[in-house]
C-alpha positions as CSV (number, residue, x, y, z in Angstrom):
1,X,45.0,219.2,-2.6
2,X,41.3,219.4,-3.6
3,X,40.4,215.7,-4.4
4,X,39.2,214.7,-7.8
5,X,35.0,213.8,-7.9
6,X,35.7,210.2,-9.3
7,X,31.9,209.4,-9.4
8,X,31.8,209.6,-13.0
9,X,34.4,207.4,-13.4
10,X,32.5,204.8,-11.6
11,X,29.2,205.5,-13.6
12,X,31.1,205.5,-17.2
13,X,32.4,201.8,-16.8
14,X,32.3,198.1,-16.6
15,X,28.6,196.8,-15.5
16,X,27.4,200.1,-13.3
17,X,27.2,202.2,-16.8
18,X,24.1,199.3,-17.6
19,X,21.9,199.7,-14.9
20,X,18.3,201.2,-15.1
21,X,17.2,204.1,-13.4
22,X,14.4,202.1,-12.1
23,X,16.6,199.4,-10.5
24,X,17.1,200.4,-6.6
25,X,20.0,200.5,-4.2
26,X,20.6,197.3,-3.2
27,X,21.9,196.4,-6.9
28,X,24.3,199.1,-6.4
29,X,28.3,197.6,-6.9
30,X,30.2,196.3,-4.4
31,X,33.7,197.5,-3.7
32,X,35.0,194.5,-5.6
33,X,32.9,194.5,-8.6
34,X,33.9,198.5,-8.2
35,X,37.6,197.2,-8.5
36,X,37.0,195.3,-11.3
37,X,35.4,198.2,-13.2
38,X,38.3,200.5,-12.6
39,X,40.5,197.7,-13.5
40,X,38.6,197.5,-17.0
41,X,39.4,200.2,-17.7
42,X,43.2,200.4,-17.6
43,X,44.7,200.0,-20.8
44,X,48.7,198.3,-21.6
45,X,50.0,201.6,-21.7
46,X,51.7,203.8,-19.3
47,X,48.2,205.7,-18.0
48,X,48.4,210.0,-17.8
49,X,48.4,211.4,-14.2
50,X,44.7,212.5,-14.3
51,X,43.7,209.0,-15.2
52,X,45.8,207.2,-12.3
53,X,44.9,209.8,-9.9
54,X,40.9,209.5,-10.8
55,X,41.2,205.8,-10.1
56,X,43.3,206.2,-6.7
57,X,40.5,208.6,-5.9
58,X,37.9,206.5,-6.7
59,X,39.3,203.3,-4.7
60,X,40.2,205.7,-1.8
61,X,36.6,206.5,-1.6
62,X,35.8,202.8,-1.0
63,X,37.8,202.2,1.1
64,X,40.1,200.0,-0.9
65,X,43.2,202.3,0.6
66,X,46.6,199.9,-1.0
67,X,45.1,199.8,-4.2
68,X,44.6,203.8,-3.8
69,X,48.1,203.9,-3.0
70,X,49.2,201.9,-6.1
71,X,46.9,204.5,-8.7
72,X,48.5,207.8,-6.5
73,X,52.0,206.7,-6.7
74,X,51.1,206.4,-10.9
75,X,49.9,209.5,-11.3
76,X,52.6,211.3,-9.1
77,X,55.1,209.7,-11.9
78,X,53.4,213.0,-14.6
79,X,55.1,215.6,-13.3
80,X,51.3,217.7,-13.4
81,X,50.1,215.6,-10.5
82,X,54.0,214.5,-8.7
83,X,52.0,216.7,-5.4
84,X,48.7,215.6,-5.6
85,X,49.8,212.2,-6.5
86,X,52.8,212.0,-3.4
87,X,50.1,213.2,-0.8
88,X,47.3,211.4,-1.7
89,X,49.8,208.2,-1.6
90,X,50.2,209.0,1.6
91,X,47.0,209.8,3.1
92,X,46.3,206.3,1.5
93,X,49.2,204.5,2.9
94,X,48.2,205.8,6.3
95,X,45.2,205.3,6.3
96,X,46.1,201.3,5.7
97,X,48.0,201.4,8.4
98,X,51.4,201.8,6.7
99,X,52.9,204.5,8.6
100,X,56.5,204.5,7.5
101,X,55.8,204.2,4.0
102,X,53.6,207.5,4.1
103,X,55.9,209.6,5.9
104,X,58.3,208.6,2.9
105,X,55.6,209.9,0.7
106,X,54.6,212.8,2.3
107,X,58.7,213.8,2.6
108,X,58.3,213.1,-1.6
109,X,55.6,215.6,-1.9
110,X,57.8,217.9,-0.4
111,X,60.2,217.8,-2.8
112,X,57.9,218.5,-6.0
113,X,59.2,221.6,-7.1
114,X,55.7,223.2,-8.1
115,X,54.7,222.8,-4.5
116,X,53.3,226.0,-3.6
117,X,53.4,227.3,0.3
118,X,49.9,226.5,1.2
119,X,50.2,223.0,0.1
120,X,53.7,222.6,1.9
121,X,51.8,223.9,5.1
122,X,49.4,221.4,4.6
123,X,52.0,217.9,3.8
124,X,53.8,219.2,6.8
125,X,51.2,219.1,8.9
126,X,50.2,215.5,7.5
127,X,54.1,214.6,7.7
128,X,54.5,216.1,11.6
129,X,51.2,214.0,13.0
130,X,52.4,210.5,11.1
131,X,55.8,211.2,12.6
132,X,54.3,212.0,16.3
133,X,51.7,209.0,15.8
134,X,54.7,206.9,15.1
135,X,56.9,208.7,18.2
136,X,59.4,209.8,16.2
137,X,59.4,212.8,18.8
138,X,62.4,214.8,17.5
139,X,61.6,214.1,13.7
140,X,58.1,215.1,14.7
141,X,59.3,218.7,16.7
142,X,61.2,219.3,14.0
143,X,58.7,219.3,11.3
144,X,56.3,221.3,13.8
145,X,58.8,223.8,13.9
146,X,59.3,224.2,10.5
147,X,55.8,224.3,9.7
148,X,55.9,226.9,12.8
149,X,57.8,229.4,10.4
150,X,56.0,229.0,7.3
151,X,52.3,229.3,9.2
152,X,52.8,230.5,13.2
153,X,49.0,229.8,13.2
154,X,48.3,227.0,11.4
155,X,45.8,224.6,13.4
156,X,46.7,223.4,16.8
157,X,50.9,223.3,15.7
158,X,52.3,225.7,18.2
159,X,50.1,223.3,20.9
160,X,51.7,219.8,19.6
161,X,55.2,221.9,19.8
162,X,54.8,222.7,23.2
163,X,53.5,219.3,24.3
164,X,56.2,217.2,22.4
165,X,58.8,219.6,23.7
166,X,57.7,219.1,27.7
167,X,57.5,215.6,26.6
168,X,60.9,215.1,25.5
169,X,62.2,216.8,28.4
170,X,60.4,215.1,30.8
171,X,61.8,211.7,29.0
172,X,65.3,212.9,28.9
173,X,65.6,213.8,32.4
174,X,63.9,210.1,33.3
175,X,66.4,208.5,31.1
176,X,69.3,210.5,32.5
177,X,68.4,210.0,36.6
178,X,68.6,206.7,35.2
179,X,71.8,205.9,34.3
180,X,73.3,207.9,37.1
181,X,74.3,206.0,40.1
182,X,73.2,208.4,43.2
183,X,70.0,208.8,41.6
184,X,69.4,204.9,41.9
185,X,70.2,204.8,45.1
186,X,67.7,208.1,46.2
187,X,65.2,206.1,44.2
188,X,66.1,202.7,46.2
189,X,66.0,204.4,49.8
190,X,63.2,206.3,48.7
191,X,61.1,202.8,48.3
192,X,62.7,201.7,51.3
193,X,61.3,204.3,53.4
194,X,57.7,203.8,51.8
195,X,58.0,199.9,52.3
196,X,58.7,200.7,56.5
197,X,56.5,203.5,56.3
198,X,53.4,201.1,56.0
Protein backbone atom coordinates (compact mmCIF):
# COMPACT_ATOMS: atom_id res chain seq x y z
CA UNK A 1 0.00 0.00 0.00
CA UNK A 2 2.98 2.28 -1.03
CA UNK A 3 1.24 5.69 -1.60
CA UNK A 4 1.52 7.35 -4.98
CA UNK A 5 4.19 10.82 -4.94
CA UNK A 6 1.37 13.19 -6.25
CA UNK A 7 3.74 16.18 -6.19
CA UNK A 8 3.92 16.27 -9.84
CA UNK A 9 0.54 16.32 -10.21
CA UNK A 10 0.34 19.43 -8.25
CA UNK A 11 3.33 21.06 -10.18
CA UNK A 12 1.87 20.03 -13.80
CA UNK A 13 -1.59 22.05 -13.29
CA UNK A 14 -3.78 24.92 -13.01
CA UNK A 15 -1.79 28.29 -11.74
CA UNK A 16 1.29 26.39 -9.64
CA UNK A 17 2.71 25.04 -13.25
CA UNK A 18 3.26 29.31 -13.89
CA UNK A 19 5.26 30.26 -11.12
CA UNK A 20 8.96 31.46 -11.28
CA UNK A 21 11.68 29.82 -9.73
CA UNK A 22 12.59 33.07 -8.31
CA UNK A 23 9.17 33.64 -6.67
CA UNK A 24 9.48 32.47 -2.75
CA UNK A 25 7.28 30.40 -0.39
CA UNK A 26 4.82 32.49 0.63
CA UNK A 27 3.25 32.46 -2.99
CA UNK A 28 3.07 28.80 -2.65
CA UNK A 29 -0.97 27.40 -3.19
CA UNK A 30 -3.26 27.09 -0.66
CA UNK A 31 -5.17 23.92 -0.05
CA UNK A 32 -8.11 25.57 -1.94
CA UNK A 33 -6.49 27.03 -4.83
CA UNK A 34 -4.77 23.25 -4.59
CA UNK A 35 -8.38 21.89 -4.98
CA UNK A 36 -9.16 23.89 -7.66
CA UNK A 37 -6.12 22.74 -9.62
CA UNK A 38 -6.86 19.07 -9.21
CA UNK A 39 -10.34 19.84 -10.01
CA UNK A 40 -9.04 21.45 -13.43
CA UNK A 41 -7.96 18.81 -14.30
CA UNK A 42 -10.76 16.26 -14.30
CA UNK A 43 -12.15 15.71 -17.46
CA UNK A 44 -16.31 14.51 -18.33
CA UNK A 45 -15.22 11.15 -18.59
CA UNK A 46 -15.10 8.29 -16.25
CA UNK A 47 -11.20 9.00 -15.02
CA UNK A 48 -8.66 5.54 -14.91
CA UNK A 49 -7.73 4.37 -11.42
CA UNK A 50 -4.19 5.82 -11.43
CA UNK A 51 -5.61 9.25 -12.21
CA UNK A 52 -8.34 9.12 -9.35
CA UNK A 53 -6.03 7.63 -7.00
CA UNK A 54 -3.06 10.44 -7.83
CA UNK A 55 -5.74 13.04 -6.93
CA UNK A 56 -7.04 11.25 -3.65
CA UNK A 57 -3.32 11.17 -2.86
CA UNK A 58 -2.70 14.46 -3.55
CA UNK A 59 -5.78 15.93 -1.48
CA UNK A 60 -4.89 13.41 1.32
CA UNK A 61 -1.61 15.08 1.61
CA UNK A 62 -3.38 18.36 2.36
CA UNK A 63 -5.32 17.50 4.44
CA UNK A 64 -8.45 17.84 2.51
CA UNK A 65 -9.36 14.03 3.85
CA UNK A 66 -13.54 13.76 2.26
CA UNK A 67 -12.48 14.90 -0.93
CA UNK A 68 -9.52 12.17 -0.70
CA UNK A 69 -12.14 9.78 0.05
CA UNK A 70 -14.32 10.78 -3.02
CA UNK A 71 -10.91 10.32 -5.60
CA UNK A 72 -10.01 6.66 -3.55
CA UNK A 73 -13.39 5.34 -3.84
CA UNK A 74 -12.93 6.37 -7.96
CA UNK A 75 -10.02 4.71 -8.43
CA UNK A 76 -11.00 1.54 -6.44
CA UNK A 77 -13.90 1.27 -9.23
CA UNK A 78 -10.57 -0.10 -11.94
CA UNK A 79 -10.18 -3.22 -10.77
CA UNK A 80 -5.95 -2.37 -10.88
CA UNK A 81 -6.29 -0.13 -7.89
CA UNK A 82 -9.98 -1.84 -6.13
CA UNK A 83 -7.07 -2.43 -2.92
CA UNK A 84 -5.17 0.55 -2.95
CA UNK A 85 -8.23 2.54 -3.82
CA UNK A 86 -10.63 0.59 -0.72
CA UNK A 87 -7.79 1.30 1.85
CA UNK A 88 -6.74 4.55 1.07
CA UNK A 89 -10.76 5.40 1.28
CA UNK A 90 -10.47 4.33 4.42
CA UNK A 91 -7.49 5.77 5.98
CA UNK A 92 -9.16 8.91 4.49
CA UNK A 93 -12.60 8.45 5.91
CA UNK A 94 -11.01 7.90 9.32
CA UNK A 95 -8.98 10.22 9.36
CA UNK A 96 -12.18 12.76 8.86
CA UNK A 97 -13.57 11.28 11.55
CA UNK A 98 -16.00 8.96 9.81
CA UNK A 99 -15.39 5.78 11.56
CA UNK A 100 -18.20 3.58 10.35
CA UNK A 101 -17.86 4.36 6.85
CA UNK A 102 -14.07 3.23 6.95
CA UNK A 103 -14.45 0.13 8.64
CA UNK A 104 -16.96 -0.54 5.58
CA UNK A 105 -14.10 0.28 3.37
CA UNK A 106 -11.45 -1.37 4.92
CA UNK A 107 -13.98 -4.84 5.05
CA UNK A 108 -14.15 -3.79 0.90
CA UNK A 109 -10.47 -3.94 0.53
CA UNK A 110 -10.65 -7.25 1.94
CA UNK A 111 -12.62 -8.59 -0.48
CA UNK A 112 -10.43 -7.51 -3.68
CA UNK A 113 -9.45 -10.71 -4.90
CA UNK A 114 -5.80 -9.66 -5.94
CA UNK A 115 -5.15 -8.85 -2.28
CA UNK A 116 -2.07 -10.41 -1.44
CA UNK A 117 -1.28 -11.71 2.34
CA UNK A 118 0.85 -8.87 3.36
CA UNK A 119 -1.57 -6.36 2.37
CA UNK A 120 -4.50 -8.39 4.11
CA UNK A 121 -2.16 -8.28 7.33
CA UNK A 122 -1.92 -4.76 6.98
CA UNK A 123 -6.12 -3.73 6.30
CA UNK A 124 -6.76 -5.97 9.12
CA UNK A 125 -4.80 -4.32 11.35
CA UNK A 126 -6.28 -0.91 10.11
CA UNK A 127 -9.93 -2.68 10.25
CA UNK A 128 -9.18 -4.26 14.10
CA UNK A 129 -7.93 -0.60 15.56
CA UNK A 130 -11.17 1.38 13.79
CA UNK A 131 -13.35 -1.36 15.25
CA UNK A 132 -11.65 -1.19 18.91
CA UNK A 133 -11.48 2.80 18.56
CA UNK A 134 -15.20 2.55 17.96
CA UNK A 135 -15.71 -0.39 20.87
CA UNK A 136 -16.93 -2.66 18.78
CA UNK A 137 -14.98 -5.18 21.25
CA UNK A 138 -16.03 -8.54 19.80
CA UNK A 139 -15.90 -7.38 16.11
CA UNK A 140 -12.58 -5.95 17.09
CA UNK A 141 -11.12 -9.52 18.99
CA UNK A 142 -12.29 -11.09 16.18
CA UNK A 143 -10.44 -9.38 13.54
CA UNK A 144 -7.19 -9.49 16.06
CA UNK A 145 -7.59 -12.99 15.96
CA UNK A 146 -7.72 -13.45 12.60
CA UNK A 147 -4.98 -11.35 11.80
CA UNK A 148 -3.38 -13.48 14.84
CA UNK A 149 -3.26 -16.54 12.27
CA UNK A 150 -2.14 -15.01 9.23
CA UNK A 151 0.92 -12.84 11.24
CA UNK A 152 1.34 -14.35 15.12
CA UNK A 153 3.86 -11.36 15.21
CA UNK A 154 2.55 -8.67 13.53
CA UNK A 155 3.00 -5.30 15.75
CA UNK A 156 1.50 -5.10 19.18
CA UNK A 157 -1.80 -7.69 17.98
CA UNK A 158 -1.32 -10.54 20.36
CA UNK A 159 -1.13 -7.34 23.13
CA UNK A 160 -4.58 -5.66 21.98
CA UNK A 161 -5.92 -9.47 22.07
CA UNK A 162 -5.11 -10.02 25.39
CA UNK A 163 -6.30 -6.63 26.63
CA UNK A 164 -9.63 -6.65 24.76
CA UNK A 165 -10.17 -10.16 25.93
CA UNK A 166 -9.59 -9.23 29.94
CA UNK A 167 -11.69 -6.41 29.03
CA UNK A 168 -14.66 -8.11 27.85
CA UNK A 169 -14.49 -10.44 30.71
CA UNK A 170 -14.17 -8.01 33.13
CA UNK A 171 -17.47 -6.28 31.50
CA UNK A 172 -19.38 -9.34 31.31
CA UNK A 173 -19.04 -10.47 34.75
CA UNK A 174 -20.08 -6.53 35.75
CA UNK A 175 -23.02 -6.87 33.57
CA UNK A 176 -23.94 -10.26 34.82
CA UNK A 177 -23.61 -9.47 39.01
CA UNK A 178 -25.82 -6.99 37.68
CA UNK A 179 -28.85 -8.38 36.78
CA UNK A 180 -28.67 -11.02 39.52
CA UNK A 181 -30.60 -10.35 42.57
CA UNK A 182 -28.20 -11.60 45.55
CA UNK A 183 -25.47 -9.81 44.02
CA UNK A 184 -27.52 -6.41 44.43
CA UNK A 185 -28.18 -6.93 47.63
CA UNK A 186 -24.14 -7.92 48.70
CA UNK A 187 -23.49 -4.75 46.81
CA UNK A 188 -26.33 -2.76 48.94
CA UNK A 189 -25.12 -4.22 52.44
CA UNK A 190 -21.80 -3.86 51.36
CA UNK A 191 -22.43 0.16 51.14
CA UNK A 192 -24.36 -0.04 54.07
CA UNK A 193 -21.64 -1.26 56.14
CA UNK A 194 -19.08 1.46 54.68
CA UNK A 195 -21.84 4.24 55.32
CA UNK A 196 -21.85 3.02 59.44
CA UNK A 197 -18.36 2.33 59.15
CA UNK A 198 -17.55 6.13 59.06
Amino acid sequence: MNETNAAPLAQETGPASHRTSSENEDSAPIPGALLLAIEATVSTETPDGQEAYERGTALKNVGLFRQAGEQFEQAAQDPAYALKGFAQMGLSLKKSGKQQEAVAAFRRALQVPSTSSKEQVQILYLLGRTLESLGRIPEALETYRWLRREAPQYRDVAMRIESLSTRRTHNDNRQGQGNRPWAKQALQMWQGLMRNGK
